[in-house]
C-alpha positions, 0 to 999 in steps of 0.5 A: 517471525514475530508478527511485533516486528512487522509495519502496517503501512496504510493506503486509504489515501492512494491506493484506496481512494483511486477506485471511488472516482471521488476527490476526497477535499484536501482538509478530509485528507488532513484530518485522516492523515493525522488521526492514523498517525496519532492512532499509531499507524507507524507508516501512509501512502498518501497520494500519486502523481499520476495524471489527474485526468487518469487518476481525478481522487489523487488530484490534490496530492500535491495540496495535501503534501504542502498541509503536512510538516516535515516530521508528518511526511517523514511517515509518510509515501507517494506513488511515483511511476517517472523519475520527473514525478520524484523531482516534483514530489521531492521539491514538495517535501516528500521524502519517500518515493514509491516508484511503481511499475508492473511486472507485465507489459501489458498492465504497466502500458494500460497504467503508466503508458510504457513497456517494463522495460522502459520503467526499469531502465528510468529506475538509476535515474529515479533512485538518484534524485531521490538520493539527492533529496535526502529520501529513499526509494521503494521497487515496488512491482505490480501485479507480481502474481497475475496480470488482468490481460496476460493471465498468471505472471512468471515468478522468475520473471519479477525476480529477474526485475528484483535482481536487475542491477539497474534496480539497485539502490532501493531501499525496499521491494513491494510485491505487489498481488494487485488482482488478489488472485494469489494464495498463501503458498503462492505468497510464501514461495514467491517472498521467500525467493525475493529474500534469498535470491535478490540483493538484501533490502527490506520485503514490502508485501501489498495484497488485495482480498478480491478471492478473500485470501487478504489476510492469509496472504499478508499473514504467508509474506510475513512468515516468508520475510516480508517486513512490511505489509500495506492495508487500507481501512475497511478494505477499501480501494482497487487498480482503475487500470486492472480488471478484476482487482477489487479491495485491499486487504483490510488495515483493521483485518490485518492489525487483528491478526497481527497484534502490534505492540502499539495495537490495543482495543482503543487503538481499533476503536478509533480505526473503526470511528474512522473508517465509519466516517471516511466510507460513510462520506465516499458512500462505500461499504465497509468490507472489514469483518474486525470492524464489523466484529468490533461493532458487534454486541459481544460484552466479555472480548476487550475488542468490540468497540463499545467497551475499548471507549467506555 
């Protein structure tokens, strides 16, 4: 597969933010939202509707998706776990609902407050109102390769949920290596059994670097099948409810390997002037070594920063 056919979805404001215990002000979050989409970033997550009390840095979810325009959301995902966070989302404008849930019991109660079981069976109602919104909807299955309480997760087990028919209806699967415990033959047996042994849709690969397998990880899913692979900037971000889960896999890390077509030395630049400001502000450090390299003082490599803006 050639890495011009894949999409990097960026997750700062969800998944990257619901770590730092901070709410970032709602025209921060404007601002970030339209920098990655004029930069380029074909596709955000961009907030939950999890409880504010659980989850306090989503707590304005709801004010930054009254500040976007239609054609903004339109790029744009929100986290659902229920079918009434899809009712309330889609009367808000959201489209794009990624309807989370684990594939261990023992996560999914410590971060929805239900069994699996319960979350599958809710899924036709969810898939229906997003269809009746005009939207679609993501399968997305957390901690698909080990769970912080239960230990290694059966593969068989998440590709029962896959080819489940009560999950029929979503337009993409997230595999989801919550802990970034996985490595790459892992990723790539597992993707490569979602693609061949579950109904046809598009594979979403969402990977953590905790063991610093990030970037191996997401470069493995999308040889496997994976089409679509989430990072955030300067690897920021974690499971509150999971133990262990640290860091996503780098947007930055993740574009430099891949090399998009829309992906040029000024496109980092102003990933890495980003991504500078947003940490800087929420006091967290950078964890992305193609930031750091695009700082470094190398003056014959179009990517370091420097030359990308002069």
């Amino acid at each position: 597969m050639k890495a011009t056919e894949s999409v990097l979805r960026d997750v700062t404001l969800r998944d990257g933010l619901q770590l730092t215990g901070k709410v970032l002000p709602v025209e921060h979050k404007v601002r970030v939202v339209r920098k990655l989409l004029a930069l380029g970033v074909p596709a955000l997550e961009i907030g939950s509707m999890a409880r504010p009390d659980l989850v306090p840095p989503m707590a304005n979810t709801m004010d930054l998706i009254a500040e976007l325009t239609p054609e903004e959301l339109r790029r744009c995902w929100v986290w659902v776990a229920t079918p009434r966070h899809i009712e309330k989302a889609a009367a808000a404008g959201v489209r794009n609902f990624q309807y989370c849930f684990s594939a261990s019991d023992s996560h999914n109660r410590a971060n929805i407050g239900r069994g699996t079981e319960d979350s599958v069976a809710a899924m036709p109602d969810a898939v229906r109102l997003a269809e009746e919104a005009g939207g679609e909807i993501q399968l997305c299955l957390a901690t698909s390769f080990t769970c912080p309480f239960e230990g290694p997760v059966d593969p068989e087990r998440v590709l029962a949920i896959a080819a489940d028919p009560r999950t029929d209806g979503a337009a993409d699967i997230v595999i989801a290596d919550t802990l970034g415990q996985a490595h790459p033959a892992q990723v790539t047996e597992l993707i490569s059994a979602v693609a061949t042994r579950t109904p046809p849709r598009r594979i979403v690969f969402h990977g953590h670097d905790t063991w610093g397998m990030g970037v191996a990880n997401t470069l493995a899913a999308l040889a496997a099948g994976a089409t679509m692979v989430d990072g955030s900037l300067g690897g920021l971000g974690g499971c509150p409810f999971a133990p262990g889960a640290s860091g996503n896999t780098s947007t930055e890390d993740i574009l430099f390997a891949t090399r998009p077509a829309w992906f040029t030395p000024s496109t980092l630049a102003g990933l890495v002037e980003l991504t500078e400001e947003l940490l800087g502000d929420l006091g967290e450090p950078n964890r992305s070594r193609a930031a750091q390299g695009a700082r470094s003082e190398a003056e014959a490599f179009e990517w370091v920063a420097h030359r990308a803006s002069a």
